[in-house]
GUBA-132309 format. One record per residue (C-alpha): residue number from 0; residue in three letters; y, z, x. Coordinates in nm, 2 decimals, always signed. Each point is the difference from the previous one (the first is absolute). Example, Ala and Ser with C-alpha at 12.3 -4.5 7.8 and 13.67 -1.06 7.14 Angstrom:
BEGIN
KOLKE 0 ala -0.45 +0.78 +1.23
KOLKE 1 ser +0.34 -0.07 +0.14
END
This chain:
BEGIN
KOLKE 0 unk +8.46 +10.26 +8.71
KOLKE 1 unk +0.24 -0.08 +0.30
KOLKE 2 unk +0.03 +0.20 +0.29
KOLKE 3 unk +0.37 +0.18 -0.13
KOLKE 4 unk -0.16 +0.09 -0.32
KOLKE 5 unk -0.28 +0.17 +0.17
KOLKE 6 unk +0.25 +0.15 +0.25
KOLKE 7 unk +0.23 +0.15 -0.26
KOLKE 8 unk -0.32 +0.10 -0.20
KOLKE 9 unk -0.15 +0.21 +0.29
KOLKE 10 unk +0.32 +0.18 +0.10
KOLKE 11 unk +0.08 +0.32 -0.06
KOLKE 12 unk +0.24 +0.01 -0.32
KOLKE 13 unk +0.30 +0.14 +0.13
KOLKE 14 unk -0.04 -0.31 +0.22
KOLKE 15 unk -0.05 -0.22 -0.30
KOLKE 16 unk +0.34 +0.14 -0.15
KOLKE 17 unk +0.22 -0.10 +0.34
KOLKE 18 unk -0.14 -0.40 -0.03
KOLKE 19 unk +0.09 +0.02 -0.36
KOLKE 20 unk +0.32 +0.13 +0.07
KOLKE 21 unk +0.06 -0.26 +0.29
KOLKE 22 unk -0.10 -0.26 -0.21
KOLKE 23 unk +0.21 +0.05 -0.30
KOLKE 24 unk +0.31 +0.01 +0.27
KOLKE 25 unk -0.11 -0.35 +0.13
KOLKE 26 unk +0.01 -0.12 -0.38
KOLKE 27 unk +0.32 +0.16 -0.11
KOLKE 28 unk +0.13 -0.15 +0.32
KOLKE 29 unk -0.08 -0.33 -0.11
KOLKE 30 unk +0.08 -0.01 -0.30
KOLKE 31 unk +0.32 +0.13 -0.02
KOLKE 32 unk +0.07 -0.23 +0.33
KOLKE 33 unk +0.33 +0.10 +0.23
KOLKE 34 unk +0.27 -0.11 -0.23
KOLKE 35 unk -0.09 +0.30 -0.26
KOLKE 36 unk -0.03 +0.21 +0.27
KOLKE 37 unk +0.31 -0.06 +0.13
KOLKE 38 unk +0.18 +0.04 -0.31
KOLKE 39 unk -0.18 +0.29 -0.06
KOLKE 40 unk +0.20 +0.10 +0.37
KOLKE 41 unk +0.32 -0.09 -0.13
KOLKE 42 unk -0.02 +0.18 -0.37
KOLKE 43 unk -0.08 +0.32 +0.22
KOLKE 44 unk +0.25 -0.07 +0.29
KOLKE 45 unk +0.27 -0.04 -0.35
KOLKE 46 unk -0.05 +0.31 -0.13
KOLKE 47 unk +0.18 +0.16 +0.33
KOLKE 48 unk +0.33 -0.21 -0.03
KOLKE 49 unk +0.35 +0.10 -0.10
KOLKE 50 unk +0.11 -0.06 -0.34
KOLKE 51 unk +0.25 -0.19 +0.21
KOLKE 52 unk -0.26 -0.23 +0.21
KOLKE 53 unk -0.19 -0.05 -0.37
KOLKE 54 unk +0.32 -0.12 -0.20
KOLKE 55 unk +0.04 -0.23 +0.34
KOLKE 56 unk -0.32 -0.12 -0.02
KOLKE 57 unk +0.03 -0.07 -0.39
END
């Protein structure tokens, strides 16, 4: 057993919950990559325009 598997086994569990939850934001991170992200940005940013600014954009 490595030394970070004997680490998260020996904390406390509340502790054990935030590397999980760290950890799962590191993968999502990069596995979606920037480009979904960023899209993800705009989608949201869209949602806020003018009908006017959208038939523009179109």
């Amino acid at each position: 057993m490595g030394l970070v598997e004997r680490f998260y086994d020996n904390s406390p569990v509340f502790f054990q919950n935030i590397l999980v939850t760290v950890s799962g934001y590191q993968r999502n991170i990069t596995h979606y990559g920037k480009a979904y992200y960023d899209y993800l940005k705009f989608l949201a940013d869209f949602d806020n325009w003018s009908l006017e600014k959208k038939l523009e954009y179109q």
